[in-house]
C-alpha positions as CSV (number, residue, x, y, z in Angstrom):
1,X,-25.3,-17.5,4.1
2,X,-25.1,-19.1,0.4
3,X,-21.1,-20.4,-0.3
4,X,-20.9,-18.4,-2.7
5,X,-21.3,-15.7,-0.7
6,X,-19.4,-16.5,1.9
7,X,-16.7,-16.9,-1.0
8,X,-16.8,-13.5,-2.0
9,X,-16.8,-12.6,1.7
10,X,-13.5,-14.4,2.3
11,X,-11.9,-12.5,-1.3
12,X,-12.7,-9.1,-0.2
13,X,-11.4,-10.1,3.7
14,X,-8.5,-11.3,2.1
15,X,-8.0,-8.3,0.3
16,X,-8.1,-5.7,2.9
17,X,-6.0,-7.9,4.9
18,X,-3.1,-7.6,2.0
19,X,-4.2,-3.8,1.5
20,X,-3.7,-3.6,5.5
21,X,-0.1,-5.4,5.2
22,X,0.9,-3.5,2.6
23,X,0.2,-0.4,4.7
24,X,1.6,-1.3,7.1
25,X,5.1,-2.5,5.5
26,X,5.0,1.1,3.9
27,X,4.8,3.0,7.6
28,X,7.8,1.6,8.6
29,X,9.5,2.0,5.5
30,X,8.2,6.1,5.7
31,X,9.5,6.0,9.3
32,X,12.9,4.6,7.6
33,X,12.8,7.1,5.2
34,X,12.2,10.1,7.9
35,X,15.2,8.5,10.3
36,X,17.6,8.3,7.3
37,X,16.5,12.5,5.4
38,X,16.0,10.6,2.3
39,X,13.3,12.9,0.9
40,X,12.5,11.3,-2.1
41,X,11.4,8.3,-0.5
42,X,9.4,9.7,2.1
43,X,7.6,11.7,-0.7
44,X,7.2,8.5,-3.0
45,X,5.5,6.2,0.7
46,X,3.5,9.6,1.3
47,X,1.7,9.5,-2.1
48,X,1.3,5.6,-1.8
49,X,0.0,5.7,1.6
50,X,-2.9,8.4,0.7
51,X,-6.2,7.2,0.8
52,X,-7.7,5.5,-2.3
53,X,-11.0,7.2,-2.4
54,X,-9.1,10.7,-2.4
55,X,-7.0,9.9,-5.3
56,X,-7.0,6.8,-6.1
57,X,-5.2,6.4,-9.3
58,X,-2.3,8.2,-7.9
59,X,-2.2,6.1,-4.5
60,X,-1.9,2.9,-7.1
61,X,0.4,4.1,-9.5
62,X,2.8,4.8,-6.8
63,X,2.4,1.5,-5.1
64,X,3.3,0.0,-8.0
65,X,6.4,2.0,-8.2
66,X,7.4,1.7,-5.2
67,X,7.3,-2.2,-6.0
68,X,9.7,-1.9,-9.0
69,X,11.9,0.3,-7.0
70,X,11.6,-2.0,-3.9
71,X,12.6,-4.9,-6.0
72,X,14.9,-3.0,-7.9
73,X,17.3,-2.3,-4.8
């Protein structure tokens, strides 16, 4: 295996490990969401925690929207 490959190996590893955290941080959050009624937000994690290949531009817009309004709060 070249080092350059096993670079690009270690990027995309790295990246579904953050995708996989990210997930992850977002089911709880949805369970939160479900124990607490607040509809909104369940609806907002929902759409973010859709699979990319189904819609992906929507799955991304709302991650990054639920990042502004994470930080927001």
């Amino acid at each position: 295996m070249s080092k350059e490959h096993l670079t690009n190996s270690q990027v995309e590893l790295k990246k579904t490990l953050e995708e996989e955290e990210l997930k992850a941080e977002l089911r709880q959050q949805l369970e939160q969401a479900v124990a607490s009624g607040d509809y909104s937000q369940q609806l907002r994690l929902w759409r973010a925690l859709l699979p990319y290949e189904k819609r992906p531009g929507l799955a991304l817009t709302e991650i990054k929207e639920l990042k502004k309004h994470l930080s927001s709060s």
